[in-house]
C-alpha positions as CSV (number, residue, x, y, z in Angstrom):
1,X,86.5,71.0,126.0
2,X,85.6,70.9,130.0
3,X,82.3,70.1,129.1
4,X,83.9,67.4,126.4
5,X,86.1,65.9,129.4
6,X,83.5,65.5,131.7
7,X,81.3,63.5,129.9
8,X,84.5,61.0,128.6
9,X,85.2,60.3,132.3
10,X,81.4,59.2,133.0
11,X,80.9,57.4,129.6
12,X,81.8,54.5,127.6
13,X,84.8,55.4,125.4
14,X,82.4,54.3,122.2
15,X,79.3,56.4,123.4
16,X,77.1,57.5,121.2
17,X,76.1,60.4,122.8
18,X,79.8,61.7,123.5
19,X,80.4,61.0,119.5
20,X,77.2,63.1,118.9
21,X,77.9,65.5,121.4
22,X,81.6,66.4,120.1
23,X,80.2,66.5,116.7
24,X,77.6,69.2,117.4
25,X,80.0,71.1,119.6
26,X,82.5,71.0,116.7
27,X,79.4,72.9,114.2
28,X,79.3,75.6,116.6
29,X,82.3,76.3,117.3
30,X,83.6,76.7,113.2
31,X,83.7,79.4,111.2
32,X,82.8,80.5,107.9
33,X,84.2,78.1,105.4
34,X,86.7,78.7,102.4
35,X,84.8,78.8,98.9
36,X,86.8,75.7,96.5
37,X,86.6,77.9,93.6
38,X,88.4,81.2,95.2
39,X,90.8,79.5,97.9
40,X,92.3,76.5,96.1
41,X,93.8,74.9,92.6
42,X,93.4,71.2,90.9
43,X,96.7,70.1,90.8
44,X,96.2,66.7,89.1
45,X,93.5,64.9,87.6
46,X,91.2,67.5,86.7
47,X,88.7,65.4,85.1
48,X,88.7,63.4,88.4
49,X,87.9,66.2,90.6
50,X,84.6,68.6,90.8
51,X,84.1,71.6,93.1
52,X,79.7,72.0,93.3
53,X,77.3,73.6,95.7
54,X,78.5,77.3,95.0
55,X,82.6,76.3,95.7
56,X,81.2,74.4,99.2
57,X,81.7,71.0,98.5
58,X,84.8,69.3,96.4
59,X,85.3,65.5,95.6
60,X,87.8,63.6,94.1
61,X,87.8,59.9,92.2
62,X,89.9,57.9,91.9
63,X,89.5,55.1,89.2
64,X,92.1,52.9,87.0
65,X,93.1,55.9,84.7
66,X,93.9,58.4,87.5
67,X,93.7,59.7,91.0
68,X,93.0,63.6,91.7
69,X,94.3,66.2,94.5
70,X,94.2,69.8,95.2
71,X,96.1,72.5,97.3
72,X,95.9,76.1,98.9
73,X,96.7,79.1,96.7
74,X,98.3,80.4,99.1
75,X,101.0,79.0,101.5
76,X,101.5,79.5,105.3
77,X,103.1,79.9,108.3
78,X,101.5,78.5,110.7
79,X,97.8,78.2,111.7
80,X,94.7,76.1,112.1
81,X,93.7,74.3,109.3
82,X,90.2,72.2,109.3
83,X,88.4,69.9,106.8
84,X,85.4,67.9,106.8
85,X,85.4,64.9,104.9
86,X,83.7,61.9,104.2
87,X,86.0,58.9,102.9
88,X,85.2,56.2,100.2
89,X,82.6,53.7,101.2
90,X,82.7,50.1,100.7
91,X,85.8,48.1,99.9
92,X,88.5,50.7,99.9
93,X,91.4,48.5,100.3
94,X,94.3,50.1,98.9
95,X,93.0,53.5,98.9
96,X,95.1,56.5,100.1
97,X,92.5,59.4,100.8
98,X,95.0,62.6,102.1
99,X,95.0,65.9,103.9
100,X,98.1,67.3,104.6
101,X,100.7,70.8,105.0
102,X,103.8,70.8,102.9
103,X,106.4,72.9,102.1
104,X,107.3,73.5,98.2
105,X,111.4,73.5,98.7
106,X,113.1,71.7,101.5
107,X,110.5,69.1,102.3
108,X,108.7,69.7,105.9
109,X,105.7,67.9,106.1
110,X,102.5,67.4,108.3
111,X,100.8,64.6,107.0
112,X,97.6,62.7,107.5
113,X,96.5,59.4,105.5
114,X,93.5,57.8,105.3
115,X,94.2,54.1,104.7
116,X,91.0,51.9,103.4
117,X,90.3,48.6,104.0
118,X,88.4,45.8,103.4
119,X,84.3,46.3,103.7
120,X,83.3,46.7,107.1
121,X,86.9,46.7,108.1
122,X,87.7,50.2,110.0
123,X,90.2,52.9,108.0
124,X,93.7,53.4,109.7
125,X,94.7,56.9,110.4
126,X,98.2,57.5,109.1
127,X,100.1,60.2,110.2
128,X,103.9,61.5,109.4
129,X,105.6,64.8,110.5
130,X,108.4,65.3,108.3
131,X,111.7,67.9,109.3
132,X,114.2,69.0,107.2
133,X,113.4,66.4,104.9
134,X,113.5,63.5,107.7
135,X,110.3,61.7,108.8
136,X,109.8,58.1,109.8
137,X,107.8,59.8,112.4
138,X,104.8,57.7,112.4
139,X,101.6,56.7,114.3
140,X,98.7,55.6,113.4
141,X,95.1,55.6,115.0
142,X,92.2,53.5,114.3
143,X,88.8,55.7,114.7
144,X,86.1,55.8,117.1
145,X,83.6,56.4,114.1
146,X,82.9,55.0,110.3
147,X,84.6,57.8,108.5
148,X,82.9,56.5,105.3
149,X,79.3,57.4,106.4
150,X,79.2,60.9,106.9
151,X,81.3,63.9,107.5
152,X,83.7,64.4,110.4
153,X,86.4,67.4,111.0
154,X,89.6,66.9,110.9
155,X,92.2,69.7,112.2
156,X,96.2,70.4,111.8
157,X,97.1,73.3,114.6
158,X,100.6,74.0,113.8
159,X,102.1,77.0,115.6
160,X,105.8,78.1,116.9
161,X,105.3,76.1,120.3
162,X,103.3,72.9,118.8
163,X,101.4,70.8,116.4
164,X,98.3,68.7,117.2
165,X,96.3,66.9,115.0
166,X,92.7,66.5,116.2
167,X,89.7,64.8,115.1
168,X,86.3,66.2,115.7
169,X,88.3,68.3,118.1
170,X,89.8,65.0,120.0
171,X,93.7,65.5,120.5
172,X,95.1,62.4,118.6
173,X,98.6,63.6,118.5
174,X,100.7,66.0,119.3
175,X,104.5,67.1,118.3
176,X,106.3,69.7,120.5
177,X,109.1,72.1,119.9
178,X,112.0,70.5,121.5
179,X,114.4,72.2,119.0
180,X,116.2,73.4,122.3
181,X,117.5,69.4,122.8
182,X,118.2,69.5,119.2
183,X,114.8,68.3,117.7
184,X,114.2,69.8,114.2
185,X,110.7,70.9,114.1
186,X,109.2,73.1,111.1
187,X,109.3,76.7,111.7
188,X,110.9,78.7,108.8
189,X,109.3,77.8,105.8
190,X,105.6,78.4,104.6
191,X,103.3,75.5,103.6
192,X,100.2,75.1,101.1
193,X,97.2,72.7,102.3
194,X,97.0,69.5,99.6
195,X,95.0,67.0,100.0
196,X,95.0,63.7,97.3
197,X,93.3,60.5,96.1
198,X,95.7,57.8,95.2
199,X,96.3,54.3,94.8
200,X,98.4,53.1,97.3
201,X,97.9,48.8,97.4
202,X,101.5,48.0,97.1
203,X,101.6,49.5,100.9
204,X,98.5,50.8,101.9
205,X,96.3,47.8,103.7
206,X,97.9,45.1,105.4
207,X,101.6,46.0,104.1
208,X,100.3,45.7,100.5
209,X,99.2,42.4,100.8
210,X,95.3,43.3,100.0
211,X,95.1,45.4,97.0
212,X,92.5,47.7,95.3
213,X,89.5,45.9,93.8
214,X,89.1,48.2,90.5
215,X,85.3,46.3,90.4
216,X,84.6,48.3,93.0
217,X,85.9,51.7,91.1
218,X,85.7,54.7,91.2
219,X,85.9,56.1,94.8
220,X,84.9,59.3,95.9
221,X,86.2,61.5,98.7
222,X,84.5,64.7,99.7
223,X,85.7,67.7,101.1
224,X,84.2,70.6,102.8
225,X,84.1,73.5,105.1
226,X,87.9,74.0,105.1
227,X,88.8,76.8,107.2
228,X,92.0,79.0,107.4
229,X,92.8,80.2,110.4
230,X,96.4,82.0,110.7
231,X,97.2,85.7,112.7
232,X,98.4,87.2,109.4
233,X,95.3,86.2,107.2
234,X,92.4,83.9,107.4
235,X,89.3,82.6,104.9
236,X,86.9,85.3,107.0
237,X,89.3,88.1,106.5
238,X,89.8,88.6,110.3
239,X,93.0,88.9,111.9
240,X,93.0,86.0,114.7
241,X,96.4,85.4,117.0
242,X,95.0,82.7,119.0
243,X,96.3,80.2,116.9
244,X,99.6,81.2,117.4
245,X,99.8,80.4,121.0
246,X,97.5,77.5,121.4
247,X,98.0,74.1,122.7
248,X,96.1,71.8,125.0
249,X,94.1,72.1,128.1
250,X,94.0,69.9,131.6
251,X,91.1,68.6,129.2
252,X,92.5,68.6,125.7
253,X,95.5,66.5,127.5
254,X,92.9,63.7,129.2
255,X,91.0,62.8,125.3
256,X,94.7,62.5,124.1
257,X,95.6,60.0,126.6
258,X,92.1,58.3,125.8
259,X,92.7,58.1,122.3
260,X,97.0,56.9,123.0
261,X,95.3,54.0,125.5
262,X,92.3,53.0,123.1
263,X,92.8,53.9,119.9
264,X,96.6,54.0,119.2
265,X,97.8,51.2,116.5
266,X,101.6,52.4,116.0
267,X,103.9,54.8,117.5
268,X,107.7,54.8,116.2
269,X,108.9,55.4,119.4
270,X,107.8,52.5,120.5
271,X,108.7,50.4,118.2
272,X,111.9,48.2,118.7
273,X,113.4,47.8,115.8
274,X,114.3,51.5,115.1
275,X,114.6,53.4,118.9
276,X,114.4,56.9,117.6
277,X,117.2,58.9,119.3
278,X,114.7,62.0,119.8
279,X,112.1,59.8,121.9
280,X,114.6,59.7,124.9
281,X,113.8,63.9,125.1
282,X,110.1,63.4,125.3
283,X,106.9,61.5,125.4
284,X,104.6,63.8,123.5
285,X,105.3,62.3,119.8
């Protein structure tokens, strides 16, 4: 991430040899992937979904009869949870493309949403933290990259102390434990990955007011690599504790401030009409 941060401060936030640079650093740094078939279940739409290249690869459709999603077999607390995917090309208006944590019973929730647009119009990065079942914690992110073209990593860290969400290892947001001023944050109860296709138009692009073209039906999103990474279990079967304890660097805390100055469409705290009461505590949301 040093190496990451030193090349951001002497570079054009849209370069494309930062972009490439993260990306490659992101390869090496990942570990062996989960297999589709061992480490996860179609929930819905089963004709709609299809795990191929020996469990590596999974994609689901979403067309006028049906959307598809999957989760974890197993559920839990805390870790680091990567994907790569690639989102629907084209004119996705309307489309919800998901990857989230969720708990089965009292509904905690850390949750990122892919929102398509219009051809050649950029997806919006939706993202929700929900606490004993409260959210209305939004903000969303456009991206420094076509999500649509190829695949790019996208990570929940959730841990006692913190969660980020990072893409291709950028910090887009974080959401401390700040229980101790009366916060909620989600620490008790395990959660499964999911991850969905859906039709979303009556919200999804512009407030609902574009809606899905089914002409340009079905779309695909892929999924691959994801990893587990948790100090009780992981995917590779190795007992890792780092995750419990991470959070960001000098470095990790200068792309996040990039990414809130550049990038940043919507943050609930600072929006007037609702003046969340747990936004006077702190600036990290």
């Amino acid at each position: 991430m040093e190496e990451i941060a030193w090349i951001r401060e002497r570079s054009s936030p849209y370069s494309p040899f930062l972009i490439i640079l993260i990306t490659i650093i992101s390869t090496l740094l990942a570990g062996a992937g989960a297999n589709f078939h061992r480490d996860v279940d179609i929930t819905w739409g089963h004709d709609h979904a299809n795990i191929s290249d020996d469990g590596r690869l999974l994609t689901l459709t979403l067309d006028r009869l049906s959307g598809a999603g999957f989760q974890s077999k197993k559920a839990y607390l805390f870790g680091k949870f990567d994907v790569e995917m690639k989102l629907p090309p084209g004119n996705s208006a309307g489309i919800v493309t998901t990857f989230y944590l969720t708990t089965a019973e009292k509904h905690e929730e850390i949750d990122l949403e892919f929102l398509g647009n219009l051809t050649d119009d950029p997806y919006t990065l939706h993202t929700n933290v929900y606490t004993h079942e409260v959210g209305h914690r939004e903000q969303e992110f456009s991206l420094w990259f076509d999500p649509r073209t190829e695949f790019h990593k996208y990570t929940i860290l959730w841990n006692p102390l913190t969660i980020i969400v990072f893409v291709d290892d950028v910090p887009v947001r974080v959401f401390n434990n700040r229980e101790a001023v009366g916060v909620p944050y989600p620490n008790t109860q395990p959660m499964r990955i999911k991850a969905s296709i859906w039709n979303g138009e009556k919200w999804a692009t512009r407030g609902g007011l574009v809606k899905t073209d089914w002409n340009a039906a079905p779309f695909t999103a892929s999924y691959r690599n994801l990893r587990i990474h948790t100090m009780a279990d992981s995917v590779g079967r190795r007992r890792q504790r780092w995750p419990m304890t991470q959070g960001l660097d000098k470095s990790g805390k200068k792309l996040l401030r990039w990414v809130r100055r550049t990038h940043m469409l919507y943050n609930y705290c600072h929006d007037p009409r609702r003046h969340p009461r747990e936004c006077r505590h702190f600036v990290d949301v």
